[in-house]
N, C-alpha and C positions, 0 to 999 in steps of 0.2 A: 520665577523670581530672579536667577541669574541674566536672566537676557534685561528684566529689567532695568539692575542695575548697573551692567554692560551700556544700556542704551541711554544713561541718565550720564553714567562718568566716566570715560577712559582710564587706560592704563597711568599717566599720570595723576589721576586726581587719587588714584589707590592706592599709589605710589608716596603721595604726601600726606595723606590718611596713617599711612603703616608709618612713617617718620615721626608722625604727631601722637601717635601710640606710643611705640617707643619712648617717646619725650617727656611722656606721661604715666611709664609704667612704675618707677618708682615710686613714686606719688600715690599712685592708685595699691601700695603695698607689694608690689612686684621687683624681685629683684635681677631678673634676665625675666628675656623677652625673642622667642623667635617663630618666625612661618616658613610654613613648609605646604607642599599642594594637598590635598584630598586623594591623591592616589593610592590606590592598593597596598598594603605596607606585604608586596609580596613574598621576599627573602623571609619574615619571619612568620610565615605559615607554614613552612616545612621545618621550622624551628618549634613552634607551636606544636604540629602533628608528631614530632622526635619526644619531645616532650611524653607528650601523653602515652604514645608507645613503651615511653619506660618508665610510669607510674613517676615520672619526677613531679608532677603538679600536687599545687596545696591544698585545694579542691576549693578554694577562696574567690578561684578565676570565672570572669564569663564561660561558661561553657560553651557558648557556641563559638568556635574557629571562626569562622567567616566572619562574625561581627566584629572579633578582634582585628581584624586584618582589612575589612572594608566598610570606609568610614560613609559611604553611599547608603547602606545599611541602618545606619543610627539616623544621618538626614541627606533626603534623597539629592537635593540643589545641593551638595557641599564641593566648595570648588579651593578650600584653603583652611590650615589647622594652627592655631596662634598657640604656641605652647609657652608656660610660662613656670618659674622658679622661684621659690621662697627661700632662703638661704638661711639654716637655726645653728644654733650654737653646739659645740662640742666638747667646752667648757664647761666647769661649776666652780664658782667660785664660794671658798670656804666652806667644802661637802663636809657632813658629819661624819667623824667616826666609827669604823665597827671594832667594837672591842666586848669579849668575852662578858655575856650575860645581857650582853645588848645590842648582838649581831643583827646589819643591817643588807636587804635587796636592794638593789639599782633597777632602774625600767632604761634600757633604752631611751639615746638621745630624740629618737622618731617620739618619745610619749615625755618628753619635756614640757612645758609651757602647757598654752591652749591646744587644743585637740588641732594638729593641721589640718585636719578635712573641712572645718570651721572659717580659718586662716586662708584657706587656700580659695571657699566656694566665696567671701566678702570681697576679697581679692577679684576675682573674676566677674563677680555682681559687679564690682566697678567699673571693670574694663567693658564687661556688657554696657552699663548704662551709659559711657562715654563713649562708646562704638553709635550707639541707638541715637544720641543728639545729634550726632553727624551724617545717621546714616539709618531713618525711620523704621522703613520697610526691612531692614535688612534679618534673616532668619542664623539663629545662634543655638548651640549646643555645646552648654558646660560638662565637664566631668571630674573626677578628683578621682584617684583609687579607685574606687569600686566601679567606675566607668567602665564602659565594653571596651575600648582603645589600649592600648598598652601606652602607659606614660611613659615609660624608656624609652620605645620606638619614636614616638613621637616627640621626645624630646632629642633622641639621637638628628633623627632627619632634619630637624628645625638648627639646629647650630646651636644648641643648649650646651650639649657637650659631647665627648665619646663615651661610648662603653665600656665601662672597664672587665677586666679579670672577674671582678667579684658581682661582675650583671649589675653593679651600680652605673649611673650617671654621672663623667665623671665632667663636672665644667673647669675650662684652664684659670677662670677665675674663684672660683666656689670652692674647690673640690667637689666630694659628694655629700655635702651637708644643705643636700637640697632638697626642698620637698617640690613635686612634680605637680601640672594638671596641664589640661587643654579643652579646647575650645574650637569646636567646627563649625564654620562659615559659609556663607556664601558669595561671599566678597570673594574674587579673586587679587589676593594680594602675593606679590611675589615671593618665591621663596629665599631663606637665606642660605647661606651654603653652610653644610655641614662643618665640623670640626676635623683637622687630618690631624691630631695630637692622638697618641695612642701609649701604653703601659710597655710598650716596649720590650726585655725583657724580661722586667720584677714578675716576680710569682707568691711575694709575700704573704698577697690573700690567703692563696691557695693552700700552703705551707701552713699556715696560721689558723685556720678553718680550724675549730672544736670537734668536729664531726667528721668529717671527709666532705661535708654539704656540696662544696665546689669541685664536682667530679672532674671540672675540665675550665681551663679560660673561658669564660662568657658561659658556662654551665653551671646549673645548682636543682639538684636533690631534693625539694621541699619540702620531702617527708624526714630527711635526716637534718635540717636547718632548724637550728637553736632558735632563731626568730620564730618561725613556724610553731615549733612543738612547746613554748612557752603560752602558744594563745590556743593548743588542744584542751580538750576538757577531758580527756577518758586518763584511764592508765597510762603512764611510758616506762616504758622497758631499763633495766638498773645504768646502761651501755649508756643513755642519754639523760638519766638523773644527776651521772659524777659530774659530766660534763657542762650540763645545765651552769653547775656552780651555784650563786647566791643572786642570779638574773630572773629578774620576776615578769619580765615582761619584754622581748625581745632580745636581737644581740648586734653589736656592734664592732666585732674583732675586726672582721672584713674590712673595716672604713680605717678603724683606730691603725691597724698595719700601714695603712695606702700612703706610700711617699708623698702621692699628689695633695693630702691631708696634713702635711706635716704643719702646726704651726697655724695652725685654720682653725678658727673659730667667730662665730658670725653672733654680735651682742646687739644689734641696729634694730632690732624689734623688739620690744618688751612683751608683748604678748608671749612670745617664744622662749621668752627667758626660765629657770628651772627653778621650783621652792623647793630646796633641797632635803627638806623635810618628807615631801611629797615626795621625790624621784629618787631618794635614797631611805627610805624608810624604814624602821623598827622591823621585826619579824614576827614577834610572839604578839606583838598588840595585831595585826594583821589576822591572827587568827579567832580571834574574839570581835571582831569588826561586822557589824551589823548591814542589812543593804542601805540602808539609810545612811548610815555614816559612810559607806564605800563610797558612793552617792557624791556625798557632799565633798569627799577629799579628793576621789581620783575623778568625777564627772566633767569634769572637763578636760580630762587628758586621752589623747589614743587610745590607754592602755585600757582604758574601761571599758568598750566594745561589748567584749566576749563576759563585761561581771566579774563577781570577786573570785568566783569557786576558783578557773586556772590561776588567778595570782596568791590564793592561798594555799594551793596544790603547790605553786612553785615555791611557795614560803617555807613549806613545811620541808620540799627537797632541800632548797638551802642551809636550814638548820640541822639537815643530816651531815652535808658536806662541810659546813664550820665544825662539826664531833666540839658541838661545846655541851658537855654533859650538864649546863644547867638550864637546858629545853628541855631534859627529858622527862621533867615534871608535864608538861603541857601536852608534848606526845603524846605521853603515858595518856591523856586525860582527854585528847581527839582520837586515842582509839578504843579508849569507852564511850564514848557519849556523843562523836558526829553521828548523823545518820548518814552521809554519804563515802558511800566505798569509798570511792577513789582517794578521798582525805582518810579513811582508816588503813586501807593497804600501802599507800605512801607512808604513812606514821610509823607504821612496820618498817618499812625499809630505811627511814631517818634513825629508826632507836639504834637498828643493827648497823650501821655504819655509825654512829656513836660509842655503842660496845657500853659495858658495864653489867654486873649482875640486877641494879634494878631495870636497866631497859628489858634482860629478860627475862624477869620478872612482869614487869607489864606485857609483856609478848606472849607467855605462859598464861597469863589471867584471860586476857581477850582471845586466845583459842578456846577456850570452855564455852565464850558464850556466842563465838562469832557465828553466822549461819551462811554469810555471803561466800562463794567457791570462788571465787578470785582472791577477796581479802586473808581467806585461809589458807588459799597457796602462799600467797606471801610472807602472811605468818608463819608459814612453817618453813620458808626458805628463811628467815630473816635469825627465827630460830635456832637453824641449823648453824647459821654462819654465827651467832652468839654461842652455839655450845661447841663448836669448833675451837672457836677461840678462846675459849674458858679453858679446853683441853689442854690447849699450847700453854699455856699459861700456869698451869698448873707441872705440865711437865718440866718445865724453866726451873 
């Protein structure tokens, strides 16, 4: 198929193909636009392999290495990779308040608006279909996220932008409030040149990290990243509940610190815009929230992916870390009556980092009838640190 259409159009007619892209990527809901060749993305296979040697991966990723890194692999003709950027907002305009008896979670600005993996695949159905009028025969391979290619790489190599400190993408117009995807060709269209703008040397990411997640510039921990362990489903350990905070679904410190972010916010799509209701929402109604109703409120957003269990899991961490003692009714009432551990032995650990004799009081009632060996360690850790405290307390 390459020699095809080698023998149909010279390097100019692809040359004015790729301008007339360009010229039409806005339009088409694209906000940058750049190519890069089909070559091996080889620097970051020994990036890739460093990785998995030290369990830093999220276990989210293609697993096989070689796909990630060779785009010949996904389609065999691919002689050119068109990467492309949607640019959302890091604004809210008029967010609701959290105040006492009515404390509220935030989702990450990635889970604002419509779902970007939505945003991003209409986006690129366009550019396909405007590609295919001009160019029949030509063989095309979209991806968003979950694609076998790393959208960093390929948006680094294409002149999207640099890398930053915090492993985001970081463009000198955008910042990092970009959502990424690409597209492999078989068009040989020229490439653009990389970006030489670099972080220089701020470290604020880094500094700024919840976790320690950013072991290194251009390194990240996956298993210790607040983004990451927001969208787990099992237990997490008390070290990553404090720090969780009141985030229900992602984290955004990394971006929010970044100089290059300062004063950026991107309102030019309505689809991406945030119902603040939605991406700053109640807590205690969250836990009463049926699949149906999760459904219909967050199914259109990122954050719904993984389902309601991790963002009720995180709800219930949050209302530990607000210690606002008028959840502890509801606690009290997910650790009689969920059937899933994970929301009962978290409830334990929200009441005890609230404190009060009814928290252990309900803490004391659900070890009588608990049976699960996870929820009963807990319980009796959460216990402990209640009748700890009652001690001091009394000493006083």
């Amino acid at each position: 198929m390459i020699q095809q259409l080698e023998a149909s159009s010279g390097p100019s007619h692809w040359e004015a193909l790729k301008s007339e892209i360009k010229e039409a990527a806005f339009s088409l809901g694209i906000d940058d636009i750049g190519f890069t060749t089909a070559d091996p993305f080889l620097s970051l296979k020994a990036i890739l392999l460093d990785r998995r040697e030290k369990g830093y991966e999220s276990g989210f990723e293609e697993p096989d290495i070689e796909k990630r890194v060779e785009p010949k692999l996904t389609l065999e003709q691919a002689a050119s990779i068109i990467s492309i950027a949607v640019a959302y907002p890091a604004k809210m305009e008029n967010p609701p308040k959290s105040e006492p008896g009515m404390r509220r979670g935030i989702l990450a600005r990635s889970a604002w608006g419509q779902d970007y993996h939505t945003v991003l695949r209409e986006a690129m159905a366009k550019l396909e279909a405007f590609i295919r009028e001009r160019v029949p025969n030509v063989r095309i391979e979209s991806m968003v996220d979950t694609g076998v290619l790393s959208d960093r790489a390929v948006a680094e190599r294409a002149g999207i932008g640099f890398s930053g400190k915090n492993c985001a993408i970081i463009s000198p117009k955008w910042g990092s409030w970009i959502y990424l995807g690409e597209m492999i060709t078989n068009i040989p269209f020229a490439p653009d040149k990389p970006v030489t703008e670099d972080c220089g040397d701020c470290t604020k990411c880094l500094d700024a990290c919840p976790t320690g997640a950013l072991v290194g510039p251009g390194q990240l921990n996956a298993q210790r990243c607040i983004s990451f362990l927001t969208q787990t489903k099992g237990f997490l350990e008390e070290e990553f509940m404090v720090k969780i905070g009141n985030r229900l679904y992602g984290c955004d410190t990394c971006q929010v610190v970044c100089p290059k972010n300062k004063g950026r916010s991107w309102n030019h799509r309505p689809e991406l815009q945030p119902d603040p209701e939605t991406v700053k929402p109640l807590l205690l109604p969250l836990l009463d929230i049926s699949n149906r109703e999760f459904k219909e409120r967050f199914g259109s957003s990122a954050a719904a992916w993984r389902g309601k269990k991790p963002i009720q899991r995180n709800a219930v961490i949050a209302l530990g870390n607000f210690k606002d003692a008028t959840a502890i009714p509801k606690l009290a009432e997910v650790l009689r009556n969920d059937p899933r551990p994970v929301l009962r032995g978290t409830a334990a650990w929200a009441l005890s980092r609230i404190g009060s004799t009814e928290a252990l009081d309900a803490i004391i009632q659900a070890e009588e009838r608990e049976s699960d060996p996870e929820v009963l360690e807990r319980l009796k850790r959460a216990r402990e640190k209640l009748e700890k405290a009652a001690i001091g307390e009394e000493a006083e």
